[in-house]
Steps between C-alpha positions, in 0.01 A plus 500: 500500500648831569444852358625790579248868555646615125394170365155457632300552186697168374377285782134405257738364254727309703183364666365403187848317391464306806157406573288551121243678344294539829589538817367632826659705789331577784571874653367461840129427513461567109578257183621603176506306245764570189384431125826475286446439157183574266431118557480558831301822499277378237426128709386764837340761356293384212463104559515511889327908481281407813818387731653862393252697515512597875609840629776574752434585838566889587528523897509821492111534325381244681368652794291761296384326214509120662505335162223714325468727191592422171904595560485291833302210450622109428355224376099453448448830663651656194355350276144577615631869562624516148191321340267769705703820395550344136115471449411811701738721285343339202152589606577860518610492142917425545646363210227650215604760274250791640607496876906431359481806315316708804798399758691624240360825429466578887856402576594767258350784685681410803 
């Protein structure tokens, strides 16, 4: 299968002709996976969520965040990350009328 530099953005659907719904190509060390078709998408990400649900690798971050923080993390890591700051932020009043309208009034004044 051929295709030339102008006709790049067609080479998802001529991948999907051939090989299906899902498909995987591997660009160097990293897998992608391609969801074609709201069958397809709707089968990963809401029946097989957990499978999905990982983050991509960012080389780039690595060596200063090393899979940490909320943005960074992957996996159980985030999970317990988000569960902490979810129930931490709801402690100091996030999410109740009193402290919404508070962030509100003090990001007027800026």
């Amino acid at each position: 299968m051929s295709v030339s530099d102008g006709e790049i953005w067609a080479l998802p659907l001529q991948l999907w002709e051939k090989y299906g719904d899902v498909f995987t190509i591997y660009l160097g060390p990293h897998t992608v996976v391609f969801l074609c078709g709201y069958q397809a998408m709707r089968e990963a990400l809401v029946d097989q969520a957990e499978a999905f649900s990982g983050r991509g690798f960012i080389a780039i971050t690595d060596p200063i965040f090393q899979g940490t923080g909320i943005i960074f993390a992957n996996g159980k890591p985030w999970k317990v990350l988000k569960r902490f700051c979810l129930t931490t932020m709801k402690a100091f009043g996030m999410g109740k009328w009193s402290i919404d309208e508070r962030i509100k009034e003090e990001a007027q004044c800026w």
